[in-house]
C-alpha positions as CSV (number, residue, x, y, z in Angstrom):
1,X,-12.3,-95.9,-4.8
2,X,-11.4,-93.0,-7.3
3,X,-14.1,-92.4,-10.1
4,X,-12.3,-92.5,-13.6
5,X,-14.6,-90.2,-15.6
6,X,-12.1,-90.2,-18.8
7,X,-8.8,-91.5,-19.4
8,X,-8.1,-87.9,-18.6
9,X,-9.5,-87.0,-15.4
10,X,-9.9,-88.9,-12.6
11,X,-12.3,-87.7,-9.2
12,X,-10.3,-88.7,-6.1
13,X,-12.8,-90.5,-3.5
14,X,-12.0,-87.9,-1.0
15,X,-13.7,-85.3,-3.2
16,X,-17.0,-87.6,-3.0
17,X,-19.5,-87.6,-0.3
18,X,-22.5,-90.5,0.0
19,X,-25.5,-90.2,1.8
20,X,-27.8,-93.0,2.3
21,X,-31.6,-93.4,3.1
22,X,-34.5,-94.9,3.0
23,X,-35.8,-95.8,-0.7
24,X,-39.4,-95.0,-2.1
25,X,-41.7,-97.7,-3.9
26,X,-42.5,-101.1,-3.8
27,X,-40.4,-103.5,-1.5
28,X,-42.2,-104.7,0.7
29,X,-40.5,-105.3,4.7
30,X,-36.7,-104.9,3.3
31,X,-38.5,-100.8,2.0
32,X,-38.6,-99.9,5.9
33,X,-35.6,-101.8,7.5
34,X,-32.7,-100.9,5.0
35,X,-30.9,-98.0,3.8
36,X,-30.8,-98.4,0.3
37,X,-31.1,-95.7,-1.7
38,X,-27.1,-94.0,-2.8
39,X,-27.0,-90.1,-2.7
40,X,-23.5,-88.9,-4.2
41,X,-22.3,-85.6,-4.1
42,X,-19.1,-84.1,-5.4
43,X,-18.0,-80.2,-5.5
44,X,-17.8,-79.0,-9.0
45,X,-16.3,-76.1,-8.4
46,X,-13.8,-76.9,-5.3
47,X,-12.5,-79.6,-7.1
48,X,-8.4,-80.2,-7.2
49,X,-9.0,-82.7,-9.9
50,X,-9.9,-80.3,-12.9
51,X,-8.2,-78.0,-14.8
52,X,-9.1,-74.3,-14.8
53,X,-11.0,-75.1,-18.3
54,X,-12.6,-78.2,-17.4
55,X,-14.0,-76.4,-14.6
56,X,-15.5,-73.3,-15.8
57,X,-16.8,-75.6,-18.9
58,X,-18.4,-78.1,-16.3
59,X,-20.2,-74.9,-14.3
60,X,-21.0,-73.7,-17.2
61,X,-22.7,-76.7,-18.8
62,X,-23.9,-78.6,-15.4
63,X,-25.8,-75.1,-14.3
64,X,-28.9,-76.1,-13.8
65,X,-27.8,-79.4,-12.1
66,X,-25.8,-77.4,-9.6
67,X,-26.7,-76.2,-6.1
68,X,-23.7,-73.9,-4.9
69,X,-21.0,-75.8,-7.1
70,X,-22.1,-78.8,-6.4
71,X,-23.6,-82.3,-8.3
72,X,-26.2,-84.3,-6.8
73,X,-26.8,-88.0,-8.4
74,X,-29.2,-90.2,-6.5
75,X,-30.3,-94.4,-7.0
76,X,-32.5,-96.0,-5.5
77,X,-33.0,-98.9,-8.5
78,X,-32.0,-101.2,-6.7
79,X,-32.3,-103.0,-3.4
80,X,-29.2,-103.3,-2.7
81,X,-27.1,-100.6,-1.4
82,X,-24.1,-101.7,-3.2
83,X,-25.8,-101.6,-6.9
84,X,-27.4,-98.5,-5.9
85,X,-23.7,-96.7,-4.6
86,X,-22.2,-98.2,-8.6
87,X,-25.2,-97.1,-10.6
88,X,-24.7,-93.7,-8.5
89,X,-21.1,-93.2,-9.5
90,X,-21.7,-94.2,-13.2
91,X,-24.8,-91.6,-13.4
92,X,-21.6,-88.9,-12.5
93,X,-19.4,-90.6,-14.6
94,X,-21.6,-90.0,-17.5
95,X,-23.2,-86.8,-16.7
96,X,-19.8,-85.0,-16.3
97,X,-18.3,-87.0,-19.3
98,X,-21.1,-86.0,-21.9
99,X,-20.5,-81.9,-20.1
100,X,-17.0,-82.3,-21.1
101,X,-17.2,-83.6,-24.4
102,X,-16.5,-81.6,-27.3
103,X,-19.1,-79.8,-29.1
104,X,-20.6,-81.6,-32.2
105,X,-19.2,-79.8,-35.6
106,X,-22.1,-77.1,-36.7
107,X,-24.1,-78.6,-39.6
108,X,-23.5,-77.3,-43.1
109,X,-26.5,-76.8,-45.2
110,X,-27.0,-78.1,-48.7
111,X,-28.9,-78.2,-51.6
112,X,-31.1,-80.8,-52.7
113,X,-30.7,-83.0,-56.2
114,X,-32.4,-81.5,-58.7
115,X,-33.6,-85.5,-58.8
116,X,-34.7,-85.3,-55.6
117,X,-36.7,-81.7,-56.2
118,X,-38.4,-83.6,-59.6
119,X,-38.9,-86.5,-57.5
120,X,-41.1,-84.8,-54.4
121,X,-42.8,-82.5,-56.9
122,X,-43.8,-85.6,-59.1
123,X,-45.1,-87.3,-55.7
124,X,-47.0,-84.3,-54.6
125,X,-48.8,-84.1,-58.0
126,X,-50.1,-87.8,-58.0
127,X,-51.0,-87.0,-54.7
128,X,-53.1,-84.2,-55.9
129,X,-54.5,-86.0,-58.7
130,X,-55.7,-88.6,-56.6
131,X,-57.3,-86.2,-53.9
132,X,-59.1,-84.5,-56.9
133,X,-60.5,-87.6,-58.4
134,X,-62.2,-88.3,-55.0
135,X,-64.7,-85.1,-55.8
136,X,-68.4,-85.7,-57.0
137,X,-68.2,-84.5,-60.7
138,X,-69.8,-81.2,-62.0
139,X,-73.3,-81.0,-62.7
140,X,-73.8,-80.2,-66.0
């Protein structure tokens, strides 16, 4: 079953590999008997599937999730293997989705209103009047 990242790119299930083991945490009998818990793998930077761009974009972005070129996900939510292998691929799905996406447009400061200016500094002085009322009057 191939894993349809973006209408764009699409990872063959060849490229894939699972691994499956014993889950962690509460479960009681089923814990110790089944192998539950999805371990997917897929080689960043062997990959057929991507472009030249999409690949050096991916390294560079998925760096610090990468072990030699390649992108662990794990799940173990569930007790069924099944869930665990879909909630698995959609972890990869969205991890290298959001690495390829296009950078948000850098922020353009602005001014504040000059309303906005007289209505903070009006704040700030009530504020201060308030605070100095609170003091014990001078002895005269």
């Amino acid at each position: 079953m191939d894993l349809e990242v973006t209408p764009a790119l699409t990872i063959p299930a060849s490229e894939l590999g699972w691994r499956f083991s014993r889950s962690s945490g509460p479960g009681g009998q089923h814990v110790n008997t089944s192998d539950s818990r999805a371990e997917l793998s897929w080689d960043v930077a062997g990959s057929v599937a991507l472009s030249d761009r999409q690949r050096t974009m991916l390294l560079t972005r998925l760096g610090p999730h990468l072990v030699s070129g390649v992108i662990t996900v794990t799940a173990s939510e569930r007790r069924s293997q099944l869930r665990n292998r879909e909630i698995a691929l959609a972890k990869l799905a969205d991890q290298v989705a959001e690495a390829l996406a296009p950078e948000p447009a850098a922020r353009r400061a602005t001014r504040p209103t000059r309303g906005s200016v007289r209505r903070r500094l009006a704040a700030k002085e009530q504020r201060s009047a308030t605070k100095r009322q609170r003091k014990r009057p001078a002895a005269e």
